[in-house]
NURO-172451 format. One record per residue (C-alpha): y, z, x; chain; residue in three letters. Coordinates in pm, whole numbers. Example, Ala and Ser with C-alpha at 12.3 -4.5 7.8 and 13.67 -1.06 7.14 Angstrom:
BEGIN
NODE;-450;780;1230;A;ALA
NODE;-106;714;1367;A;SER
//
This chain:
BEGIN
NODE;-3650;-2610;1051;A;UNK
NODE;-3748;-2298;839;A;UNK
NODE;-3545;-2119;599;A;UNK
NODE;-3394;-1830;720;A;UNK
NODE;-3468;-1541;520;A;UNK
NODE;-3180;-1254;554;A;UNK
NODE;-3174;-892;450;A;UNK
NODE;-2896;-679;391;A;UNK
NODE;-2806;-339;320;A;UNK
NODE;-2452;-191;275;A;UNK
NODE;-2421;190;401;A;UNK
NODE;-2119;420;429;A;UNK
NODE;-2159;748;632;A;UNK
NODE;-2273;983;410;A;UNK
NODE;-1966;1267;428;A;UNK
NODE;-1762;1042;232;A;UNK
NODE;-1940;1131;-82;A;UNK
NODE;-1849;1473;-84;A;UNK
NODE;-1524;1514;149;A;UNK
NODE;-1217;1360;252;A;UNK
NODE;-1147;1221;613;A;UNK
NODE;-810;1417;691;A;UNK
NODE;-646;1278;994;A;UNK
NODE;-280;1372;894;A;UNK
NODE;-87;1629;1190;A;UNK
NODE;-122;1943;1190;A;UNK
NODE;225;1956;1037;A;UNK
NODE;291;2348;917;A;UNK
NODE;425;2324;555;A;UNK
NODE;690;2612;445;A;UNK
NODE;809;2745;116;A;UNK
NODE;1116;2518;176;A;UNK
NODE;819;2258;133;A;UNK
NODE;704;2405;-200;A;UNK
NODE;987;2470;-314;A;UNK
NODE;1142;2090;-255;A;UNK
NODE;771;1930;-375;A;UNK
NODE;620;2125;-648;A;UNK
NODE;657;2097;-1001;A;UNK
NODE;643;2486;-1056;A;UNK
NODE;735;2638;-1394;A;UNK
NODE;1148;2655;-1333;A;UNK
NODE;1148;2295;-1275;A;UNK
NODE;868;2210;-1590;A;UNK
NODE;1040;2429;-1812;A;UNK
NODE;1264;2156;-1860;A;UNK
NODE;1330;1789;-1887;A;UNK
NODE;1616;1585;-1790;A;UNK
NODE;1788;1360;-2013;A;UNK
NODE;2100;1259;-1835;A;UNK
NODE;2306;1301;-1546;A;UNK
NODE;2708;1267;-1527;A;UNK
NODE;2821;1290;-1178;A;UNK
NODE;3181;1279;-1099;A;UNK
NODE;3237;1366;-738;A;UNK
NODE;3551;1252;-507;A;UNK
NODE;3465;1142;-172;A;UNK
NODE;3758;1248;85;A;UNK
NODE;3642;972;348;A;UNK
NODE;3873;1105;654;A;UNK
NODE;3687;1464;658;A;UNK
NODE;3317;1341;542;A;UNK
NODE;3379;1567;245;A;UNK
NODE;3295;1497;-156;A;UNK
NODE;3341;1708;-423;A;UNK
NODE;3276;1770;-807;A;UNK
NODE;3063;1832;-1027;A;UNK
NODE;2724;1723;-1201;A;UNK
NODE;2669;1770;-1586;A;UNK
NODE;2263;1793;-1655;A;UNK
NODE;2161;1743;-2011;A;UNK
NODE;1839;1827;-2008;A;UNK
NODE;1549;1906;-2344;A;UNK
NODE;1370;2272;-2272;A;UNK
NODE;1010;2154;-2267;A;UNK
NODE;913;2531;-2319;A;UNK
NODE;1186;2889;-2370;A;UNK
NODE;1263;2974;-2032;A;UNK
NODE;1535;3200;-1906;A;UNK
NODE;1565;3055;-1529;A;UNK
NODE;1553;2754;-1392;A;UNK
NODE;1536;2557;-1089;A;UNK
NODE;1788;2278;-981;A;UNK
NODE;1803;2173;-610;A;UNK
NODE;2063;2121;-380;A;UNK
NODE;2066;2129;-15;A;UNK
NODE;2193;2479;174;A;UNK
NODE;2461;2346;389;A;UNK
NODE;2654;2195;49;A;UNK
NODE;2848;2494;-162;A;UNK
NODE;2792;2591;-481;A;UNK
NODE;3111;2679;-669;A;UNK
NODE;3010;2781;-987;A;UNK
NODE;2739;2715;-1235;A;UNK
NODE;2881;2683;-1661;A;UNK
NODE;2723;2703;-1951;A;UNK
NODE;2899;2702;-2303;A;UNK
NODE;3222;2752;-2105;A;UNK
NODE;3103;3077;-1931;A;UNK
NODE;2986;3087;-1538;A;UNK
NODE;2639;3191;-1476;A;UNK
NODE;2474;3400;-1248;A;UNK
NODE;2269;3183;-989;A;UNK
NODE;2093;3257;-653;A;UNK
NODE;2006;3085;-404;A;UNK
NODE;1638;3018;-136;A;UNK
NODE;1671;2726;115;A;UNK
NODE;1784;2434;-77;A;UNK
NODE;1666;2552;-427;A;UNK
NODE;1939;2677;-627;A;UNK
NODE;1783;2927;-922;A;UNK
NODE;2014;2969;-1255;A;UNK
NODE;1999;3218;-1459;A;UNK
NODE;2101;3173;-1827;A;UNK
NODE;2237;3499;-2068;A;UNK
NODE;1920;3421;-2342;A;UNK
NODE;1624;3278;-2375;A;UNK
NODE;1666;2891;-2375;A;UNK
NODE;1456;2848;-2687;A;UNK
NODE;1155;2548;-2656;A;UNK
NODE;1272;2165;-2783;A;UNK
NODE;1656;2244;-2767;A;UNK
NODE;1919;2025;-2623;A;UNK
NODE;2171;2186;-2331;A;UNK
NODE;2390;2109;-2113;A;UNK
NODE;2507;2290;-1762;A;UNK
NODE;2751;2202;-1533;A;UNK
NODE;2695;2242;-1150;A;UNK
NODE;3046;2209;-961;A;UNK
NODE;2932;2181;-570;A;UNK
NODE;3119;2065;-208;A;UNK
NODE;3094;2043;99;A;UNK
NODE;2970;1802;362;A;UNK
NODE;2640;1586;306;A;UNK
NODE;2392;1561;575;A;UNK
NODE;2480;1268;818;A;UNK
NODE;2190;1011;871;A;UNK
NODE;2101;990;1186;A;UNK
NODE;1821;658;1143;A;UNK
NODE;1933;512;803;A;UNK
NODE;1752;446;577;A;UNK
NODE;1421;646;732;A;UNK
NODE;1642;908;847;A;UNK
NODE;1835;1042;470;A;UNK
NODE;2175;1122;439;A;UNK
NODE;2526;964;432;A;UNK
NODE;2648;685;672;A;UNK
NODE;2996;721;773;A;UNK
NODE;3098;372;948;A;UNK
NODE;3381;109;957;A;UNK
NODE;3386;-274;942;A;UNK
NODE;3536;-501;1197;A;UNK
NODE;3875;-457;1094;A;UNK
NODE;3890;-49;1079;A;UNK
NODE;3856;-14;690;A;UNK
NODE;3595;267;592;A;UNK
NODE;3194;140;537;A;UNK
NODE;3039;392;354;A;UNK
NODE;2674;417;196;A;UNK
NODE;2409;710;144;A;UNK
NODE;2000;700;173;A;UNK
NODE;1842;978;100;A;UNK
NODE;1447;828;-32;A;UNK
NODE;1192;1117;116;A;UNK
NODE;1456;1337;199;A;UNK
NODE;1591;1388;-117;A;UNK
NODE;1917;1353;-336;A;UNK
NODE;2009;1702;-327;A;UNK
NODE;2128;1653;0;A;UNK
NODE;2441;1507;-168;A;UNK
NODE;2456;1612;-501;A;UNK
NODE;2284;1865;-733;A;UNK
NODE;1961;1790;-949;A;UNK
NODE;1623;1819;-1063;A;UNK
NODE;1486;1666;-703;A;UNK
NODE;1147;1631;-830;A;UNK
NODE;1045;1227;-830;A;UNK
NODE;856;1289;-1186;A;UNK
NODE;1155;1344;-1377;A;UNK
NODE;1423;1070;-1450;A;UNK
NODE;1704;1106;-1630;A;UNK
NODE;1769;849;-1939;A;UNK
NODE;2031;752;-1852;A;UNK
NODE;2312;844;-1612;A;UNK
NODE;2684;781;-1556;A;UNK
NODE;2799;770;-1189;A;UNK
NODE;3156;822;-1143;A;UNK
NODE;3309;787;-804;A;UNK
NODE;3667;871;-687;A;UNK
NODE;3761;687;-366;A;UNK
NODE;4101;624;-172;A;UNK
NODE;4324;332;-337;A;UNK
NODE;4261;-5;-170;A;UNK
NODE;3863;53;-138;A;UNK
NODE;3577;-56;-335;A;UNK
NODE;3324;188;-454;A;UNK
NODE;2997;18;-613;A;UNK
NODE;2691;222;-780;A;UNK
NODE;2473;179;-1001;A;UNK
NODE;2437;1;-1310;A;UNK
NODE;2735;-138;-1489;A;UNK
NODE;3100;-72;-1429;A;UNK
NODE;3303;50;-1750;A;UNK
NODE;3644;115;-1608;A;UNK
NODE;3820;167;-1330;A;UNK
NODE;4116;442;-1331;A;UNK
NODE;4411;474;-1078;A;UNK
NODE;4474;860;-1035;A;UNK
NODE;4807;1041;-926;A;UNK
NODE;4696;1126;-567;A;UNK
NODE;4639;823;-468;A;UNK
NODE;4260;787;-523;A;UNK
NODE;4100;560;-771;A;UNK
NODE;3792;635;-993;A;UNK
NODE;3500;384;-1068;A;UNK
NODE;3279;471;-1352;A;UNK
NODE;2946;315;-1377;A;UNK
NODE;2664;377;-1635;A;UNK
NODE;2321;311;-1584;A;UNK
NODE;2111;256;-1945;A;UNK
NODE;1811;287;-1780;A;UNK
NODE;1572;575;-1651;A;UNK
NODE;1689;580;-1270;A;UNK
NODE;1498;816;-978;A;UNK
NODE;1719;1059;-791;A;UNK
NODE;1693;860;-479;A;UNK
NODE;1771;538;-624;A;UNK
NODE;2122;659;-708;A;UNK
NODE;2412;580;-467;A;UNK
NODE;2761;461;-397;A;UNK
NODE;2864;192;-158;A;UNK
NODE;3245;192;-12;A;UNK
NODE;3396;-10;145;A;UNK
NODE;3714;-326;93;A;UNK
NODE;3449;-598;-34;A;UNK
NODE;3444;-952;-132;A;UNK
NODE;3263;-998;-512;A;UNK
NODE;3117;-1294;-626;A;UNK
NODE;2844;-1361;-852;A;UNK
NODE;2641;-1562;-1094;A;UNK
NODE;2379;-1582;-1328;A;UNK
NODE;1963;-1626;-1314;A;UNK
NODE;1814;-1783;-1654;A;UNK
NODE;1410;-1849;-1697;A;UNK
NODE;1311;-2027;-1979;A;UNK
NODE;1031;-1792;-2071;A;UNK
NODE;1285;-1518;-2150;A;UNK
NODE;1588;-1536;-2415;A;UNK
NODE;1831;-1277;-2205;A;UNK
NODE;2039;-1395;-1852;A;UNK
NODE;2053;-1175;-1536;A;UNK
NODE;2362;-1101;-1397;A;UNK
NODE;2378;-1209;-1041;A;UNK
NODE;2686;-990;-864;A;UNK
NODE;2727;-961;-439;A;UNK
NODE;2931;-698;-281;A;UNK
NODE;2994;-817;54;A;UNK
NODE;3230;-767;375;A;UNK
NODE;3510;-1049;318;A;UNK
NODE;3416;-1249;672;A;UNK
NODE;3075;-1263;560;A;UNK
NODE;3138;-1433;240;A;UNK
NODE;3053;-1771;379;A;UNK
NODE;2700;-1647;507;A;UNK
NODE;2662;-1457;243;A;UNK
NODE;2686;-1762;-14;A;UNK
NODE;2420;-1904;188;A;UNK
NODE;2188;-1669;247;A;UNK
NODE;2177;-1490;-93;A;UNK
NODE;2088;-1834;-242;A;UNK
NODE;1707;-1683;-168;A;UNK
NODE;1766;-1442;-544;A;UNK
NODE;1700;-1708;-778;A;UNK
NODE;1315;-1840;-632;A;UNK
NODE;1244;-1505;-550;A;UNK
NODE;1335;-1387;-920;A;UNK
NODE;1129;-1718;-1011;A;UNK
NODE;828;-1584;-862;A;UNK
NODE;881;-1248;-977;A;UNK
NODE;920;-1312;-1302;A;UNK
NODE;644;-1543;-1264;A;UNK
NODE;378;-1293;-1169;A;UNK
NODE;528;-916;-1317;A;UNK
NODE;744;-1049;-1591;A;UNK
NODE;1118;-995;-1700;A;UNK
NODE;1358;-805;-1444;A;UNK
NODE;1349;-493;-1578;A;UNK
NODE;1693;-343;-1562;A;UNK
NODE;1832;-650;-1707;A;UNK
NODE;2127;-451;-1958;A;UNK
NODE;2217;-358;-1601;A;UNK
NODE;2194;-632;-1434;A;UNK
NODE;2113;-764;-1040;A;UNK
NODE;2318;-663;-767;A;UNK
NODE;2304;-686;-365;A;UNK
NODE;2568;-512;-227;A;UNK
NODE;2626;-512;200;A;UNK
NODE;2559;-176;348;A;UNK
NODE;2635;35;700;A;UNK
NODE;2236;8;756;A;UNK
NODE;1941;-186;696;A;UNK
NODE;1905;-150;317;A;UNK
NODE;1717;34;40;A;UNK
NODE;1587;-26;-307;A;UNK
NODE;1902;110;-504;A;UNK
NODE;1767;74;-836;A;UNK
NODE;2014;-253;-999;A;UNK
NODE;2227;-228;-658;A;UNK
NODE;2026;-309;-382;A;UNK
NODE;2136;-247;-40;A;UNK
NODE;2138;-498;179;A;UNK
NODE;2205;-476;580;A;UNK
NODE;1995;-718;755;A;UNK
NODE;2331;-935;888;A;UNK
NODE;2222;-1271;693;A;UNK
NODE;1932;-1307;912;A;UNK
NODE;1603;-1437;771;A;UNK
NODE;1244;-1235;853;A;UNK
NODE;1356;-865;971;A;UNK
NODE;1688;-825;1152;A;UNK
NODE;1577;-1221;1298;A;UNK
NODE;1213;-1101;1399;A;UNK
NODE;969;-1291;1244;A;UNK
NODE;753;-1016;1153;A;UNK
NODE;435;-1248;1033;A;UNK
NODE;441;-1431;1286;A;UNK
NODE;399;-1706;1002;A;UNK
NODE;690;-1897;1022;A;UNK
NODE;758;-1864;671;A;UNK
NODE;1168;-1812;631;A;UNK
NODE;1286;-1560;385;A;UNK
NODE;1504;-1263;421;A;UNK
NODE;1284;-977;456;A;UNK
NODE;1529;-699;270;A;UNK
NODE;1645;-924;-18;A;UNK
NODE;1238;-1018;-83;A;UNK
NODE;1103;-679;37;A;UNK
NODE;1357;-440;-167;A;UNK
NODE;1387;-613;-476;A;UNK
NODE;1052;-629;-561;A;UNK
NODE;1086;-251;-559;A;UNK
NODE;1288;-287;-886;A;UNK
NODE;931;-387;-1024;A;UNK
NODE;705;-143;-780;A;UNK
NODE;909;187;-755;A;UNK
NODE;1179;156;-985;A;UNK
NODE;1061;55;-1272;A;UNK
NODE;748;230;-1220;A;UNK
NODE;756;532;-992;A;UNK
NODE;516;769;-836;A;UNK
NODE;542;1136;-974;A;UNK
NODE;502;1236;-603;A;UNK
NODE;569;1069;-283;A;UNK
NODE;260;1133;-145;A;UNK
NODE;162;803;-381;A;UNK
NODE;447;616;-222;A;UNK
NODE;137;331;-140;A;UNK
NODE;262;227;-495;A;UNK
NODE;599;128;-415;A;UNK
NODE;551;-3;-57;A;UNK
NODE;222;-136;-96;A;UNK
NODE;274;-384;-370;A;UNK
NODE;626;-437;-237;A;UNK
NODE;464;-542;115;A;UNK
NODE;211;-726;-126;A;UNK
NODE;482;-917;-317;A;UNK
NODE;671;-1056;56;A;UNK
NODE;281;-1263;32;A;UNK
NODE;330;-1354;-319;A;UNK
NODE;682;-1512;-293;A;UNK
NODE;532;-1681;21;A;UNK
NODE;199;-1806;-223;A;UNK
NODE;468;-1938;-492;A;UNK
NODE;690;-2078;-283;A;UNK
NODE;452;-2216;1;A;UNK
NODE;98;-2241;-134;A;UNK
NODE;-245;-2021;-111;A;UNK
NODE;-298;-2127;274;A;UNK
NODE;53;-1977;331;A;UNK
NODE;-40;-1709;147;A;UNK
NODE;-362;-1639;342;A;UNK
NODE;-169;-1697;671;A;UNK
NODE;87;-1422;569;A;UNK
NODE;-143;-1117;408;A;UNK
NODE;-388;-1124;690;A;UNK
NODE;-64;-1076;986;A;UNK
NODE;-54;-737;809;A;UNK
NODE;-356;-621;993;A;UNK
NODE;-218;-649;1312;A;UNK
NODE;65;-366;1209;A;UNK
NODE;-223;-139;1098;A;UNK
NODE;-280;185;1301;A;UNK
NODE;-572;361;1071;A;UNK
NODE;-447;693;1219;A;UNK
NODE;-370;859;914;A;UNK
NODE;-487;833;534;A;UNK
NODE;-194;647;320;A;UNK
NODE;-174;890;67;A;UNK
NODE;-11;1228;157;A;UNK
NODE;-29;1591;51;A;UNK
NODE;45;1659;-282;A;UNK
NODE;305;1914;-393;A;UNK
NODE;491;1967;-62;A;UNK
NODE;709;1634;-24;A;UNK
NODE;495;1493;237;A;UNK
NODE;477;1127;263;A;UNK
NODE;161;922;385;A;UNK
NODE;102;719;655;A;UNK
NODE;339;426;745;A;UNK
NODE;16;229;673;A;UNK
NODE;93;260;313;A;UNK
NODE;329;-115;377;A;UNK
NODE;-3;-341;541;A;UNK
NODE;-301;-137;461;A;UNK
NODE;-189;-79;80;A;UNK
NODE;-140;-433;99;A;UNK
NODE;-419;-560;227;A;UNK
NODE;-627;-361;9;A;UNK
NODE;-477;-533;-314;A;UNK
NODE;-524;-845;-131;A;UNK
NODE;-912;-711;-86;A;UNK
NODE;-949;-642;-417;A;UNK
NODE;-789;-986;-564;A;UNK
NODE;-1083;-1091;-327;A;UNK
NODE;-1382;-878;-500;A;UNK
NODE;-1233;-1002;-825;A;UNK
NODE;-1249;-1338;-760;A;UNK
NODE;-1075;-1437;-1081;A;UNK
NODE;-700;-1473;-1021;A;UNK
NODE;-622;-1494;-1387;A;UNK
NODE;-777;-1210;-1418;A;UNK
NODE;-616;-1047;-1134;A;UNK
NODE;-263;-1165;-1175;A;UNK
NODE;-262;-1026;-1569;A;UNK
NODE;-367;-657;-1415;A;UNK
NODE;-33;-657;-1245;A;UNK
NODE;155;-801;-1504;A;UNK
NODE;-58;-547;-1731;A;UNK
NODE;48;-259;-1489;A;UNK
NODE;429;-362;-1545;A;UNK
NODE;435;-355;-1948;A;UNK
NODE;179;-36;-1963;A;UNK
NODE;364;178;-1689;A;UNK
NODE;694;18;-1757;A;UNK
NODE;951;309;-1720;A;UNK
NODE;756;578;-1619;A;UNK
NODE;635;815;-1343;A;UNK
NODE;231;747;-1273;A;UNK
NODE;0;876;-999;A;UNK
NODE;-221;684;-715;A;UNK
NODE;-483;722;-1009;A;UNK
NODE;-318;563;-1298;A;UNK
NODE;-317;264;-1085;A;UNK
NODE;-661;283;-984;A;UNK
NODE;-817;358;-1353;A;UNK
NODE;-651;78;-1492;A;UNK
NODE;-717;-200;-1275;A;UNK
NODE;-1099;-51;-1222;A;UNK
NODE;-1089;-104;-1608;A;UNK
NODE;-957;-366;-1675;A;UNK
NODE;-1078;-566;-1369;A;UNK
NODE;-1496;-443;-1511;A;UNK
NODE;-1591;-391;-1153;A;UNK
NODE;-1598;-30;-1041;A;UNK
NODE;-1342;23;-771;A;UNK
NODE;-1358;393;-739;A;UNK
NODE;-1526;391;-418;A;UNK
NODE;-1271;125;-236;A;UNK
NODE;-937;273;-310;A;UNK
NODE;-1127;555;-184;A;UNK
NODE;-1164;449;100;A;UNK
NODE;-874;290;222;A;UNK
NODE;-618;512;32;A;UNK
NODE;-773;876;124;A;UNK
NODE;-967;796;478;A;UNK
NODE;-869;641;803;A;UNK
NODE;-1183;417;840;A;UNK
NODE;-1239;88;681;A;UNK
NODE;-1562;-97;600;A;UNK
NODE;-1765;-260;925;A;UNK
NODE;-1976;-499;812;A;UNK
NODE;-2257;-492;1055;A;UNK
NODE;-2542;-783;1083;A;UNK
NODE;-2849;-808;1310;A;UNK
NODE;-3026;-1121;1323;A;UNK
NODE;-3321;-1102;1441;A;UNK
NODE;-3495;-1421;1604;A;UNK
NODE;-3858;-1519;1660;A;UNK
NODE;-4007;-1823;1658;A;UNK
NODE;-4130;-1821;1269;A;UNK
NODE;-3812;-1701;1159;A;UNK
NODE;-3481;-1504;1158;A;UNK
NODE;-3387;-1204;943;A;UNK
NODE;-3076;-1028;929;A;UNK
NODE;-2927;-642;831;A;UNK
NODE;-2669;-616;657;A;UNK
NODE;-2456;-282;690;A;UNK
NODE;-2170;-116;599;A;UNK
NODE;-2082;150;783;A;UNK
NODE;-1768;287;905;A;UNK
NODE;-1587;384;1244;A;UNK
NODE;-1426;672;1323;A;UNK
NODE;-1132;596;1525;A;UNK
NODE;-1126;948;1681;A;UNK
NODE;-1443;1036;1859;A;UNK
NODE;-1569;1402;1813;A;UNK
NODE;-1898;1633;1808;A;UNK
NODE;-1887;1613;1466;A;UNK
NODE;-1867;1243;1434;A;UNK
NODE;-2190;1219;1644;A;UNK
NODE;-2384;1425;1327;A;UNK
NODE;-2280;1204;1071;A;UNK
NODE;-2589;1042;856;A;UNK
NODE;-2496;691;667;A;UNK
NODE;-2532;615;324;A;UNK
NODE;-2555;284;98;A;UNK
NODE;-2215;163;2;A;UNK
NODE;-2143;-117;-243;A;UNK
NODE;-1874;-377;-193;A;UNK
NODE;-1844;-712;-281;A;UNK
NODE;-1807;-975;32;A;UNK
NODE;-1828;-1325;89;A;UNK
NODE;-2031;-1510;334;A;UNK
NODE;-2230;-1817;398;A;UNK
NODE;-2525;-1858;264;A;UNK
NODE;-2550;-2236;307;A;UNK
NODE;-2362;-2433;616;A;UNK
NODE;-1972;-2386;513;A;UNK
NODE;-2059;-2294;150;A;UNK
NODE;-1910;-1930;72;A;UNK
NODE;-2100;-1708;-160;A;UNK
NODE;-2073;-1328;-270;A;UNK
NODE;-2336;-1104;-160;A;UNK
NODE;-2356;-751;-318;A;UNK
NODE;-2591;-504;-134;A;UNK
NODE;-2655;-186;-384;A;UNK
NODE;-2736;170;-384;A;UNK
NODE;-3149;31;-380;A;UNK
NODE;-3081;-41;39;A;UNK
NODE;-3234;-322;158;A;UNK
NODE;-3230;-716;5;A;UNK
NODE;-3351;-1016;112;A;UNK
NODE;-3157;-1393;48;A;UNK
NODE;-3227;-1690;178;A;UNK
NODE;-3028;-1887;365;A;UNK
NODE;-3062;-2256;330;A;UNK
NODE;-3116;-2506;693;A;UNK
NODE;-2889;-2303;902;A;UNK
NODE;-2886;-2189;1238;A;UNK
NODE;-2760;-1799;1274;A;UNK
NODE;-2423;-1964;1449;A;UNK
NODE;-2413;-2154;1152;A;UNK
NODE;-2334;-1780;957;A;UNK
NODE;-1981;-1684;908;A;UNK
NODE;-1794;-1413;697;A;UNK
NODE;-1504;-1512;476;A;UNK
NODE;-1293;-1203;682;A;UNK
NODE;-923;-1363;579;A;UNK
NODE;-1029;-1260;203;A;UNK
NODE;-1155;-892;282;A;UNK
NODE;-976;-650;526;A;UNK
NODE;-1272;-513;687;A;UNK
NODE;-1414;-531;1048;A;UNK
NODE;-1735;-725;1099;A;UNK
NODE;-1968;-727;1416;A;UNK
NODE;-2259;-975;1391;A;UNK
NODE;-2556;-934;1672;A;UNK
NODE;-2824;-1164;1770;A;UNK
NODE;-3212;-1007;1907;A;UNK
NODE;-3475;-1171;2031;A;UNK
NODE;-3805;-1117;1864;A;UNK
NODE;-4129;-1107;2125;A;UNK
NODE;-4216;-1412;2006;A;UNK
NODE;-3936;-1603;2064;A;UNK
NODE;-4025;-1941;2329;A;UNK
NODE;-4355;-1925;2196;A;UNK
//
């Protein structure tokens, strides 16, 4: 038979090179919003440097009180600043130097006002002493706030989440996600006979007249607001340690669980040490290891408590027992899922949650990694590509900036998938795997944006990637790769396009003119034998495919996550 010469051209529609799809509700932000999400001159006046909370939690009446010391470095001389706390908590009284300060006082922004100038690059300290009654969660951990709850036998379960909604609704501070303090000691008066575990490393326990005992923990590395949290309840500790021979220091290994789970708990948290294999294996070392590793059983699902991870999914492997993939690979979704988010969100942290693709996207991405390490690439390949199925495309991943507004839920599969896309267009998994271990020792510690991610793995990757995290992080539409064969009897060509669907159908969708779009995909250009094609900005291209039949033509889609639509027409002089 003939060769079968084929023709492609890639093509985007054409708004996308000067606009932004923006599918997001029509959501009405308020000052509350502002206030709560941008970094505005009373909250960048200053820096924090440590936190010293020492609150008392009276369990019976869902009550805490204390206070909050906030060392902080004036970036600039201010007079006022901001620190947030949420309205329906009191403010007692603000001090300074061993004075009270005047304060005031809009939604949950609390505005102090010092006696002089704060001059630029000094040290201070001010203490906030608060109370009242944190905000109850009604859907933990989605839903923020405190969880009030008991275990089988009556004794008090207690935990907070407040990620999105913010730490101030329990104690007060800087609630901006681009400022960490330090360092931070946590110290937690609780009833006599109860637990109470935070973060970072106990230092001392103390056994005070009223018949409450005080935990003090310290954490020696830069924490988030929203990673900080106590856990109450009578537990059952047990522990151990994690050594890989590629690293001179140990990991403490310590479980805080209910005392009739102990037995499943043995069992099931046996999962830490291959999962801190493969971690370590593909980011590097743990990175809170002075503080060490700790899983501690919660009143709700669980949440990446930065060094005490909270862990509610009732010893079950996949999520709650559901096999989420659909895979059939066994793991326990929260211990995997969460503690990857000491590396991706922890460790390295978006300045603003509207870049939360970050933390869930590589932590979705990693639950396919263990499964790779563990299981082998096909397992791998069976795992990422059950993400599309949870994909909705309704909304663009990243957010609003400056108002506290999350993106879409598709931030968990899509942002996934899209690494996954891009390990594809790389095609060099040495290459690829030392990006992300690049991205943990460059970022290491510090608060980056959606575009720190994307510069550096666009530069060091050599391939430019601008126009794909584009697309799937700031739109709603993902590529289509469109090809029409057409048949005669002397030969068959094909189109190739990319173009992209609008999932909502409007007038102005109808006006919309394409444009060439380059991208990296892999098809076959001989029988079975994959090969990268790369249509460019020049439009059309011919290549030839070698003693195939146009059923014979197949796209490589569990590599890419794009959608693909292949057609068939008959020339006039096909029978001839």
């Amino acid at each position: 038979m003939k060769n079968l010469f084929v023709c492609f051209i890639l093509i985007i529609t054409s708004f996308l090179s000067h606009a932004q799809l923006d599918y997001t509700n029509n959501k009405k932000f308020t000052k509350a919003d502002s206030l709560r999400g941008t970094l505005s001159s009373y909250r960048s006046c200053y820096d924090v440097l440590m936190y010293d909370l020492d609150i008392k939690v009276d369990i019976d009446n869902k009550f805490i009180s204390g206070s909050n010391t906030i060392k902080f470095l004036a970036t600039q001389t201010f007079r006022t600043l901001q620190v947030d706390l949420f309205s329906n908590m009191n403010v007692e009284k603000v001090v300074y130097r061993d004075k009270e300060l005047i304060y005031s006082r809009l939604f949950n922004a609390v505005f102090i006002t010092f006696p002089d100038d704060i001059p630029k690059e000094s040290v201070q300290f001010v203490k906030i002493y608060y109370s009242g009654k944190p905000q109850i969660a009604k859907n933990p951990p989605w839903d923020g706030g405190f969880t009030w709850a008991n275990d089988k036998d009556g004794n008090p379960f207690v935990g907070v989440s407040c990620q999105g909604t913010g730490a101030s609704l329990w104690y007060p501070c800087k609630d901006h996600q681009s400022d960490e303090p330090n360092e931070m000691l946590i110290r937690v008066a609780v009833p006599d006979g109860l637990d109470e575990v935070s973060n970072g490393r106990l230092k001392r326990t103390t056994h005070l007249e009223d018949n409450y005992t005080k935990y003090e923990w310290y954490v020696s590395y830069p924490i988030n607001n929203y990673d900080v949290t106590i856990n109450i309840a009578k537990y059952k500790h047990f522990s151990d340690v994690y050594k890989n021979s590629e690293y001179p220091d140990s990991l403490s290994l310590d479980y805080y669980v209910l005392p009739d789970n102990y037995e499943k708990a043995i069992k099931q948290f046996a999962q830490v040490k291959p999962m801190m294999d493969a971690y370590y294996y593909y980011f590097g070392e743990y990175p809170f290891v002075n503080d060490g590793y700790k899983l501690v059983e919660a009143p709700y699902l669980g949440m990446e408590h930065q060094s005490c991870i909270a862990y509610g999914n009732k010893y079950k492997n996949g999520y709650l027992g559901y096999d989420r993939s659909g895979a059939g690979y066994k793991f326990d979704y929260i211990i995997i899922h969460e503690s990857a988010h000491e590396w991706w969100g922890n460790s390295i942290t978006t300045n603003d949650i509207a870049d939360m693709w970050i933390h869930e996207g590589f932590g979705t991405y990693c639950e396919a990694l263990y499964v790779e390490y563990l299981y082998g690439h096909d397992a791998y390949l069976d795992y990422i590509n059950s993400e599309k199925k949870f994909v909705s495309n309704e909304e663009p991943i990243i957010g609003k900036y400056g108002i506290n507004n999350e993106g879409s839920s598709d931030m968990y599969p899509k942002g996934a998938l899209l690494l996954h896309t891009i390990r594809s267009i790389i095609d060099d998994d040495k290459k690829f795997f030392s990006i992300l271990y690049g991205i943990q020792n460059t970022f290491k510690y510090k608060c980056i944006t959606s575009v720190d991610i994307e510069n550096y793995i666009t530069e060091q990757s050599g391939i430019n990637l601008k126009p794909i995290f584009d697309i799937y992080l700031r739109n709603t539409i993902i590529p289509t790769l469109e090809i029409i064969i057409f048949k005669d009897f002397l030969d068959v060509k094909a189109n190739y396009y990319f173009t992209f669907k609008n999932p909502k159908t409007n007038e102005e969708d109808k006006k919309l003119e394409r444009s060439h779009f380059s991208m990296l995909i892999k098809v076959t250009v001989d029988k079975d034998k994959y090969e990268f094609i790369f249509p460019n900005t020049d439009g059309q291209q011919t290549i030839n495919l070698k003693d195939m039949h146009p059923e014979d033509f197949k796209i490589a889609t569990d590599l890419f996550y794009i959608d693909t639509h292949i057609y068939i027409e008959h020339g006039a002089g096909e029978g001839r």
